[in-house]
C-alpha positions in Angstrom: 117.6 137.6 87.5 114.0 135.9 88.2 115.4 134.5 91.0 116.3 137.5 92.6 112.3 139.0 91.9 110.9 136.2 93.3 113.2 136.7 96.5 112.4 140.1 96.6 108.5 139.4 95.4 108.4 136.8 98.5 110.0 139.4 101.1 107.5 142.2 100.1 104.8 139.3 100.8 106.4 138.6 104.3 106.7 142.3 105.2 103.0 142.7 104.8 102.1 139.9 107.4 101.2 141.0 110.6 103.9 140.9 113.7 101.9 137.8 115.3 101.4 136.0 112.3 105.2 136.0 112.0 105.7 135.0 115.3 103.1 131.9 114.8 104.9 131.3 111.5 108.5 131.6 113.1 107.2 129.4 115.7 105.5 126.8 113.6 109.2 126.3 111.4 110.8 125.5 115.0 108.5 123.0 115.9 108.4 121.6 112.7 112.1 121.3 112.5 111.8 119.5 116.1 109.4 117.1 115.3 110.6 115.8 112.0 114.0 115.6 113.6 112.4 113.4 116.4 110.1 111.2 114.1 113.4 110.2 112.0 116.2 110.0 114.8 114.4 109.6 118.7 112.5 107.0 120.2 108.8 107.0 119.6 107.9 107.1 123.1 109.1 110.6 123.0 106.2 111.1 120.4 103.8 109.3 122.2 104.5 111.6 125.4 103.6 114.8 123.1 100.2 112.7 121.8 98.7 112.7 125.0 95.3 110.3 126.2 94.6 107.5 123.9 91.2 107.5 122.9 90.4 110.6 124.2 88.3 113.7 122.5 88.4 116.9 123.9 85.3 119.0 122.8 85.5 122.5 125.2 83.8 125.0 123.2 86.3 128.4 122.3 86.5 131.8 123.0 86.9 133.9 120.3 90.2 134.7 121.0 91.1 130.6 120.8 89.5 130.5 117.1 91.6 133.2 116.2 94.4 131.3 117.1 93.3 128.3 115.7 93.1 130.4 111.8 96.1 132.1 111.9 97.9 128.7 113.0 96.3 126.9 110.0 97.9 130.0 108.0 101.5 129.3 109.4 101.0 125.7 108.8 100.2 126.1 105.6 103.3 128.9 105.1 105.4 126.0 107.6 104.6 123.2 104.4 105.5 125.7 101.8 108.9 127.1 102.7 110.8 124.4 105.1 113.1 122.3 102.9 111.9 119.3 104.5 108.8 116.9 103.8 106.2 117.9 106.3 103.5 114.8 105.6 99.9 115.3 107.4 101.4 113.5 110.4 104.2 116.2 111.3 101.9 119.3 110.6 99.6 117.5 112.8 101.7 117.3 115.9 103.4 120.4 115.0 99.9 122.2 115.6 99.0 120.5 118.6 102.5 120.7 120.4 101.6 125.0 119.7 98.6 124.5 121.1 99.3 122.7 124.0 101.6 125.5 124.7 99.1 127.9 125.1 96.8 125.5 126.9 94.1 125.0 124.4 92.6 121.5 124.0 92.9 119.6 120.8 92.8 116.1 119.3 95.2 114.8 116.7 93.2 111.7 114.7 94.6 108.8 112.7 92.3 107.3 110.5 93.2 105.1 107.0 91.4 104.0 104.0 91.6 102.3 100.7 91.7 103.4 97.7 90.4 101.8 94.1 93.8 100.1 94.0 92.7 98.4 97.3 96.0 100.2 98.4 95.8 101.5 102.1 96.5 105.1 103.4 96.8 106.9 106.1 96.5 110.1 107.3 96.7 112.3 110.1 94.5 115.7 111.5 93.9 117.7 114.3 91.1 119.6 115.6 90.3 122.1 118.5 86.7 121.6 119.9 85.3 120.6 116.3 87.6 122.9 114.4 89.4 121.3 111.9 92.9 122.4 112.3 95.4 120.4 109.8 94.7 117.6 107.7 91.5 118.7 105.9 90.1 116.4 103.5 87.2 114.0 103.1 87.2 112.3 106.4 84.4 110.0 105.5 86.5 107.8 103.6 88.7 107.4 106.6 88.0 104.5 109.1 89.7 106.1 112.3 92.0 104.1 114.2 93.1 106.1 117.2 92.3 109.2 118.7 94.9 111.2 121.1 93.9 114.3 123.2 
């Protein structure tokens, strides 16, 4: 029985999205199901096609059209990491964001930066931004040393 009100709970949620935002959210599960499949079973020159210039930034400034975008694709990211049964780590939301903004022709760069913690154990992690925007991957980036920048 609570399974079936959180169903229907969740679909009356979905139902009051907008048509776009279900599009972007449709489109970001896709993408997402691509790129995890490619991470674990293809080459990783096929990855490091979809990365783009090494050491590159792109700052263009945005219209406001392009920031609009650039919210409602943080919202389907987000939704994207909720609902897909698989482990989307900072690394696949990452390239899932640029790969649907590279479809639409807006500029972005996907960082890699890693750090160490009290443990003196090393992490990494993995964001994008859009001309300054910060896209996926928020956190305290201070504490990361970056190590390569794509654009």
């Amino acid at each position: 029985m609570n399974f079936f009100k959180t169903i229907l709970r969740k679909l009356r949620t979905f139902t009051k999205i907008p048509w776009y935002q279900k599009l972007l959210f449709a489109e970001a599960v896709v993408t997402s199901c691509i790129v995890k499949f490619t991470l674990l079973f293809l080459p990783f020159g096929i990855v490091v096609k979809w990365l783009g210039t090494t050491n590159a930034e792109e700052l263009r400034s945005l219209s406001k059209e392009q920031i609009v975008l650039v919210n409602n694709l943080r919202f389907a990211i987000k939704l994207c990491d909720r609902y897909v049964p698989w482990p989307t780590e900072c690394y696949t939301r990452s390239l899932t964001a640029k790969l649907i903004l590279k479809r639409r022709n807006q500029s972005s760069t996907i960082y890699f930066g890693f750090c160490r913690d009290n443990s003196g154990k090393l992490t990494g992690h993995a964001w994008l931004k859009s001309s300054g925007l910060v896209v996926t991957g928020f956190c305290d980036f201070s504490k990361f040393q970056v190590h390569s920048v794509f654009s």
